[in-house]
C-alpha positions as CSV (number, residue, x, y, z in Angstrom):
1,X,3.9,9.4,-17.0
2,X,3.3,9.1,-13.4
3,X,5.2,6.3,-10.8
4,X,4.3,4.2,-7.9
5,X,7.7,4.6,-6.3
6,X,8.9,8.6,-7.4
7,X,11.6,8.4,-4.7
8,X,13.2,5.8,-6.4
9,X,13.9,8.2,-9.3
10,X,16.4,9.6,-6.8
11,X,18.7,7.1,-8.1
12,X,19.0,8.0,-12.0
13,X,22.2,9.9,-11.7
14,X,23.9,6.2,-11.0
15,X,23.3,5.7,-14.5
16,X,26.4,7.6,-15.2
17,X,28.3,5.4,-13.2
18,X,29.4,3.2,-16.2
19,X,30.9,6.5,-17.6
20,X,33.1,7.3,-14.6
21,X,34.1,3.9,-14.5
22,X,35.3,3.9,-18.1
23,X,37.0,6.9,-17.9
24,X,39.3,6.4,-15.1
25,X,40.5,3.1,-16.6
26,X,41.4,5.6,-19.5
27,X,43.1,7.6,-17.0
28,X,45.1,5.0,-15.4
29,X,47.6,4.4,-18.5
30,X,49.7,7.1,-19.5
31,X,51.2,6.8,-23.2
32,X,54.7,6.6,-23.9
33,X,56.3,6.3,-27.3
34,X,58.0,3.0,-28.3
35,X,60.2,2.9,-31.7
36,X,59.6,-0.6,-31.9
37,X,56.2,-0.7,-31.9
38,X,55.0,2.7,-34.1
39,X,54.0,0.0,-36.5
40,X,51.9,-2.1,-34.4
41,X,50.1,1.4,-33.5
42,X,49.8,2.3,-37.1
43,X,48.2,-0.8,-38.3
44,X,45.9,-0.6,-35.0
45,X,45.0,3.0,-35.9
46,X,43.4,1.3,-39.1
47,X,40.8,-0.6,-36.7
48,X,40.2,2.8,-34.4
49,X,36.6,3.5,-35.9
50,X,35.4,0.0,-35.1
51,X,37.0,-0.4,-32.3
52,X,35.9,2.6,-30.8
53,X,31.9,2.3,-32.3
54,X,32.3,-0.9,-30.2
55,X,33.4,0.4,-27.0
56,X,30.7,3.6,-26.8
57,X,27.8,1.0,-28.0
58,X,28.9,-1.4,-24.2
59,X,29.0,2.0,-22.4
60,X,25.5,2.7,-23.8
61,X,24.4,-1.1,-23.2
62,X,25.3,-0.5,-19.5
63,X,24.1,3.1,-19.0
64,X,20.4,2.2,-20.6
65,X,20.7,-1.6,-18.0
66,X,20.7,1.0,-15.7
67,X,18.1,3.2,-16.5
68,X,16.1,0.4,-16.7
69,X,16.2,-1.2,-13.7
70,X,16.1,2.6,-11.7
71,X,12.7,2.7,-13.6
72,X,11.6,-0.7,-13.3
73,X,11.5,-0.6,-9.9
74,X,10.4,3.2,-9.6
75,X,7.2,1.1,-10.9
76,X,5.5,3.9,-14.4
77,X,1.7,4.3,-14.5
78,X,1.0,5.0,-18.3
79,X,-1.8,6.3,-20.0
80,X,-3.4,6.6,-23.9
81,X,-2.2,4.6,-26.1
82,X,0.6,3.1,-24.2
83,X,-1.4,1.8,-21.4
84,X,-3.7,0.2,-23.9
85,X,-0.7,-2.1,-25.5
86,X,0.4,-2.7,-22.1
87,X,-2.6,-4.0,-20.5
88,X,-5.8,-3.3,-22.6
89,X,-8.7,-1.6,-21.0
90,X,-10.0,-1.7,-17.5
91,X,-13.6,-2.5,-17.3
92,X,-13.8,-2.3,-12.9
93,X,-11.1,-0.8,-10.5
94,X,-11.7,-2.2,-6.9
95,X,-9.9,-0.6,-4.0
96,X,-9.1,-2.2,-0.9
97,X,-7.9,0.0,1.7
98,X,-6.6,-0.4,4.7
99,X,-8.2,2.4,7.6
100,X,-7.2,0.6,10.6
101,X,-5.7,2.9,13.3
102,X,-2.0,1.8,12.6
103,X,-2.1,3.6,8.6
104,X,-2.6,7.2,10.8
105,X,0.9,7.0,11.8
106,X,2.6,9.8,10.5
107,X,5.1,9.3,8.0
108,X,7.5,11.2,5.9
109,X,6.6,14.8,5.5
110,X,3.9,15.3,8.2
111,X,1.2,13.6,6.3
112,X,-0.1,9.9,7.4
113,X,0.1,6.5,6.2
114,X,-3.7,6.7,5.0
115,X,-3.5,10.4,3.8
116,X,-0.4,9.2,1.5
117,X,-1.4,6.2,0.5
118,X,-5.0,7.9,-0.3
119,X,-3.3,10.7,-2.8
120,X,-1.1,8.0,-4.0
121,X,-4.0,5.9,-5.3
122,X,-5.8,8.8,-6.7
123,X,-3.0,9.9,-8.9
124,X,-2.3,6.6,-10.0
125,X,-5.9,5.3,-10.7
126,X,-6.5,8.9,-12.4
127,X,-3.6,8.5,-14.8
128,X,-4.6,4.4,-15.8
129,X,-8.8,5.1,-15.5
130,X,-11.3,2.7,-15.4
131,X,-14.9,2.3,-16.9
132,X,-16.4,1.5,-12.9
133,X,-15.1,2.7,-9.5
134,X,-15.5,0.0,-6.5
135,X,-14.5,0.3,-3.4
136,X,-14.4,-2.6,-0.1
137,X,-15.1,-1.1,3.4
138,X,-12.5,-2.4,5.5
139,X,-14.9,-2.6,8.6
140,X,-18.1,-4.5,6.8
141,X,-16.5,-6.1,3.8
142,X,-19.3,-4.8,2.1
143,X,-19.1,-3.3,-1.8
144,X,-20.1,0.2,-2.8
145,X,-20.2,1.5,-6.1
146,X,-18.7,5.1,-8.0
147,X,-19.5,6.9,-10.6
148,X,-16.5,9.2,-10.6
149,X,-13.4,8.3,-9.2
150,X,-13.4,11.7,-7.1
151,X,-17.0,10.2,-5.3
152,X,-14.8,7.2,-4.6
153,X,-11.7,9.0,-3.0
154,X,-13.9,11.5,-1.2
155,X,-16.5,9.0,0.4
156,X,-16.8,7.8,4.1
157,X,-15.3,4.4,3.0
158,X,-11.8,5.9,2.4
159,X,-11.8,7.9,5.5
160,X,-10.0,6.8,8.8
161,X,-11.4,4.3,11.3
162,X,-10.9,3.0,14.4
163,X,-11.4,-0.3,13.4
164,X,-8.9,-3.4,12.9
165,X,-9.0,-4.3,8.8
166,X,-9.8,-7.2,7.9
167,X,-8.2,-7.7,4.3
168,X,-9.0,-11.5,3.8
169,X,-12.6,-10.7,4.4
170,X,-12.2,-7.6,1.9
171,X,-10.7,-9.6,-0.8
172,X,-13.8,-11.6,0.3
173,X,-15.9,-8.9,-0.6
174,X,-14.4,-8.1,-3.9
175,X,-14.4,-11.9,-4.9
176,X,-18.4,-12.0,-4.3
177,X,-18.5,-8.4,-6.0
178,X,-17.4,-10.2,-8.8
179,X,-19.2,-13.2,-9.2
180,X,-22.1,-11.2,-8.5
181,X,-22.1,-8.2,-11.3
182,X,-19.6,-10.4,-14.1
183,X,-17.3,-7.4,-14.9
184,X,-14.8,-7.1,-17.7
185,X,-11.2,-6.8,-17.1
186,X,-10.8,-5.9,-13.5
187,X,-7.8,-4.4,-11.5
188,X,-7.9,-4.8,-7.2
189,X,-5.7,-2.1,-5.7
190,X,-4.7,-2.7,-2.0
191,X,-3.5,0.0,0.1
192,X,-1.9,-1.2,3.6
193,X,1.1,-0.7,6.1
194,X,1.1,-5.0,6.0
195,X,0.4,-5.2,9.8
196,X,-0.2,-8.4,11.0
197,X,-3.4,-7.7,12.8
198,X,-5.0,-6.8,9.5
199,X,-3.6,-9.3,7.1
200,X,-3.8,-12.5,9.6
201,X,-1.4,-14.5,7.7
202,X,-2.5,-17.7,9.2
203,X,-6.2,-18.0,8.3
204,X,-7.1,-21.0,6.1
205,X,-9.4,-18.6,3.5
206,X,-5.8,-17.4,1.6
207,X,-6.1,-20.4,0.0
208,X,-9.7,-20.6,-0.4
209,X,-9.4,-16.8,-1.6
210,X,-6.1,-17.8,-4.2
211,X,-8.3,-20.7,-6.2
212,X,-11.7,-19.1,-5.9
213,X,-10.1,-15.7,-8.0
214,X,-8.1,-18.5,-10.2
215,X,-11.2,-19.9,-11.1
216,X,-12.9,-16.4,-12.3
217,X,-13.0,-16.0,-16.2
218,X,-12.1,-12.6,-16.3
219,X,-8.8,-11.4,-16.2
220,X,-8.0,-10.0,-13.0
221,X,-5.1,-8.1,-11.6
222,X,-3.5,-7.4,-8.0
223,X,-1.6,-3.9,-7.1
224,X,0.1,-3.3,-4.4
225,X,0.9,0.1,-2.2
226,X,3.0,-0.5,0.8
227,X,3.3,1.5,3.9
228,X,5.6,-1.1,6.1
229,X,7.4,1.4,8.1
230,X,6.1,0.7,11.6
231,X,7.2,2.9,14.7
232,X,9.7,1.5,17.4
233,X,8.1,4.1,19.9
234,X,4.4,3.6,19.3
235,X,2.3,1.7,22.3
236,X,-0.6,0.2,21.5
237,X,-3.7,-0.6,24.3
238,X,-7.1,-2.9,23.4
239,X,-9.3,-4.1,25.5
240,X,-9.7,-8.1,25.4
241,X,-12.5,-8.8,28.1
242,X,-14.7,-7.0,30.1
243,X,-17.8,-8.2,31.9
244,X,-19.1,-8.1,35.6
245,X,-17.7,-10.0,38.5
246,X,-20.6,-12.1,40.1
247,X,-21.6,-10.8,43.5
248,X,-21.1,-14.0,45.4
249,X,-17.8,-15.6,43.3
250,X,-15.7,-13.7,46.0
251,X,-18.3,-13.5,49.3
252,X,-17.9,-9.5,48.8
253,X,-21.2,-8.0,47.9
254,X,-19.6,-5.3,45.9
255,X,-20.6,-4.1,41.8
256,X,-17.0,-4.3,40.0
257,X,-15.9,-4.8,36.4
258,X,-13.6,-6.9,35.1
259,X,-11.4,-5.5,32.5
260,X,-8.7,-7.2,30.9
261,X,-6.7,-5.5,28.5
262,X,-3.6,-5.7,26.2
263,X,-0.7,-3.3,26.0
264,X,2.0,-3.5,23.2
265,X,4.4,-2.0,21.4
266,X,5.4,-2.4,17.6
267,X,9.2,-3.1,17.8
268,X,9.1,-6.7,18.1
269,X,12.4,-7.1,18.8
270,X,13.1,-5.9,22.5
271,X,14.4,-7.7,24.9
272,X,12.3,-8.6,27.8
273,X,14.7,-6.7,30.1
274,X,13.8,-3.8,28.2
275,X,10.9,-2.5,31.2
276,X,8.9,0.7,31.1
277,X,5.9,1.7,33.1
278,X,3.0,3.1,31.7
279,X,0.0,5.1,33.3
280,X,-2.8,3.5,31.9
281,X,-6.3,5.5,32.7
282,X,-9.9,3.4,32.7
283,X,-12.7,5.4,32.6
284,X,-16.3,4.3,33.0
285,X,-19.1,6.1,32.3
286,X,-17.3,9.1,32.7
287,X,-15.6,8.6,36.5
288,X,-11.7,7.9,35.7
289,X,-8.9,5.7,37.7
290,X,-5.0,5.1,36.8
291,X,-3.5,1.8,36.8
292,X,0.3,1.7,35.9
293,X,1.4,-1.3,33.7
294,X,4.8,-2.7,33.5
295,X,5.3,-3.2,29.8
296,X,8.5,-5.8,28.8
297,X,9.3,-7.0,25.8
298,X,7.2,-6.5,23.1
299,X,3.3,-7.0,25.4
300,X,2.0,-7.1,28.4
301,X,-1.4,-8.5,29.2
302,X,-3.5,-7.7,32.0
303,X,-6.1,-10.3,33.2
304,X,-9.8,-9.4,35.2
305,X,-8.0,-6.2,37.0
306,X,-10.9,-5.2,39.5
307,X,-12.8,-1.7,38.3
308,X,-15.6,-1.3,41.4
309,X,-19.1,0.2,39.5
310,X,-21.2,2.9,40.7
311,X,-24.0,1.8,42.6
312,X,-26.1,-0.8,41.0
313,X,-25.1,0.1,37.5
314,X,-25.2,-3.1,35.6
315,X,-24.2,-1.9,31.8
316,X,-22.7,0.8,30.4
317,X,-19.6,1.8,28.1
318,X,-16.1,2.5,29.4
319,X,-12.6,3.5,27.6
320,X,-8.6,2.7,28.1
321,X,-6.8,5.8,27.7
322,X,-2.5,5.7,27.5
323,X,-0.2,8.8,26.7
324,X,0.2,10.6,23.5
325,X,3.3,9.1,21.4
326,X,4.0,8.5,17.2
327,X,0.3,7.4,16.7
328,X,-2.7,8.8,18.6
329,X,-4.7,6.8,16.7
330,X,-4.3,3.5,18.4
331,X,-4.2,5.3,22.3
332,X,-7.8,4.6,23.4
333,X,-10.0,1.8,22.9
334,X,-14.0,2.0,23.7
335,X,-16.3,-1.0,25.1
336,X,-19.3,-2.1,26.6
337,X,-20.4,-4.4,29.0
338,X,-23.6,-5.6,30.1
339,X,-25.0,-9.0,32.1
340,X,-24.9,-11.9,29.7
341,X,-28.1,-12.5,28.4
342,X,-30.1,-15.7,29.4
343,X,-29.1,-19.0,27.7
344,X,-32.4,-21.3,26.7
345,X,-31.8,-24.7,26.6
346,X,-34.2,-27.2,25.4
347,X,-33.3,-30.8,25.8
348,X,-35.7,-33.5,23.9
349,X,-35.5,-36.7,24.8
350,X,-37.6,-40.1,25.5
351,X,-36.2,-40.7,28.7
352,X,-35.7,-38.2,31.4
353,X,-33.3,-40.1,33.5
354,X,-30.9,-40.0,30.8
355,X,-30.7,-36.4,29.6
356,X,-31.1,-35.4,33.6
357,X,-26.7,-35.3,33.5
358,X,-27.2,-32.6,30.7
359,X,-30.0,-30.5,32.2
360,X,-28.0,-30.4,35.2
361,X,-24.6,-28.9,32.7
362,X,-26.7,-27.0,31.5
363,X,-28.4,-25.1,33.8
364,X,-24.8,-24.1,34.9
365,X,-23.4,-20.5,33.1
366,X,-20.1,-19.4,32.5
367,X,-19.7,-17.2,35.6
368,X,-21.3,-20.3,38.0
369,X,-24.9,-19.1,38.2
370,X,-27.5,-21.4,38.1
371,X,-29.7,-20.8,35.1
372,X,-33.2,-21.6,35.2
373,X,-34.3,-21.8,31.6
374,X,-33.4,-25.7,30.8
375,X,-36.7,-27.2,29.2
């Protein structure tokens, strides 16, 4: 038998706790002989046996409680025979795990969130087995089939990615897997450290998601492995915008870039006194400035900071680099940028003199260029 939580089994020498307890309240009354009441301990001598059947059957009552609830919560895979009373046979094991760049934080031991969680699932799914192997990409949502559960542990879909997870559009995923091939009894494994970026509590498909799996008519059954621990200390940078400034918004004639990005940190809970300053490099196609950032409280968001371009380069791909610290993972972030492309507009219409207001709107882009393409 194999667990979920093996730590926890760090607790079963509590279960002699109901022991101790019972033998220091023997300890705390010392015997003294009383003429008066040898007979009262003679006739109670009579009742000993019972009495003291009674007293070792509580102190096993409480010992096994304990036992119990140490391996309740310690969470036992089973096997054979005992896994088939438990739960009958699984016909399709899907796996949903989360890659994102937060699960490469190390953890206890050296090893990382995804490299634990990863050896966790394939000793657990090894020891229950399953007639099909699934597993969700956490970058596509897209479904890929095993034959062995090995193939599944060891394929490029359980490796680490740069990418933020999207779970509700994996559980998507596994829902349309479902509806689409009709399996028999089906387990969904989810692996995750619960970050919020990944899980986005407040999208309306949860619901969507709860009564579309209600609604399947195979049984279907959730397990959860959770990382939660999140550094204090770990900084975070992602780019949120970056696109060209127009030559003439400004009257300089000048090629720069406009980069805004997004530096946090995963303690929430720091007060907005709390002020550090981080180097923060940019590089762009290769040449490679240093702006420092001001980071209090929790985030700190930089809007259009000025990055002057090389010549007349006009697209390309660039990086934000930060210091090393808990999670290396999440200390760069690649993009691109490039001109918008052209907008088409067609507007159909009887009478020209009406639509002329939206011709003129439209012909207008984002950045204040005229646009030329209106039909």
């Amino acid at each position: 038998m194999s667990f979920l939580q093996p730590l926890m089994l760090i607790a079963l020498p509590l279960i002699a706790l109901p022991i101790i307890i019972h033998l220091i309240n023997q300890w705390r009354y010392q015997t003294k002989r009383w003429g008066a009441m040898i007979f009262l301990l003679a006739a109670n001598r009579m009742n000993r046996g019972f009495a003291r059947l009674r007293q070792w059957l509580i102190l096993a009552m409480r010992t096994l409680a304990l036992a119990g609830l140490i391996f309740a919560i310690a969470r036992p895979l089973s096997s054979g025979l005992l896994g088939m009373t438990g739960g009958g046979k699984v016909d399709t094991t899907i796996v949903l795990l989360d890659r994102s760049p937060s699960m490469q934080q190390q953890g206890i031991g050296g090893a990382s969130k995804l490299d634990s969680g990863r050896q966790q699932l394939a000793d657990a799914l090894r020891t229950l087995g399953s007639a099909h192997w699934v597993c969700i990409d956490s970058n596509t949502g897209q479904a890929a089939s095993f034959e062995t559960l090995d193939g599944l542990i060891d394929s490029p879909a359980m490796q680490a990615s740069s990418a933020t997870a999207d779970l509700p559009s994996m559980l998507q995923g596994a829902l349309d897997y479902l509806e689409t091939n009709k399996p028999g009894p089906t387990e969904i494994w989810i692996c995750s450290d619960l970050a919020e970026a990944d899980w986005n509590a407040e999208s309306g498909s949860w619901s969507v998601l709860h009564d579309s799996f209600d609604r399947l008519p195979q049984s279907v059954r959730f397990h959860m492995l959770a990382y939660p621990s999140p550094s204090t200390k770990n900084l975070t940078i992602r780019v949120t915008e970056a696109r060209r400034e127009p030559v003439n918004a400004t009257g300089i004639a000048e090629n720069n870039l406009l980069v805004s990005l997004r530096l946090s940190r995963a303690n929430e809970n720091i007060d907005s006194d709390d002020k550090v300053t981080v180097p923060v490099q940019i590089e762009i196609e290769g040449a490679r400035s240093e702006l420092s950032v001001e980071l209090s409280g929790s985030s700190t968001e930089i809007r259009n900071h000025r990055v002057p371009l090389t010549g007349d380069l006009t697209k390309g791909w660039g990086r934000v680099l930060i210091p090393a610290d808990e999670n290396n993972a999440d200390n760069e972030f690649y993009f691109v940028f490039d001109d918008p492309p052209v907008r088409r507009v067609v507007v159909v219409s009887e009478d020209r003199a009406a639509t002329r207001p939206l011709e003129i709107a439209a012909a207008v882009s984002a950045d204040g260029t005229s646009n030329d393409t209106v039909e």
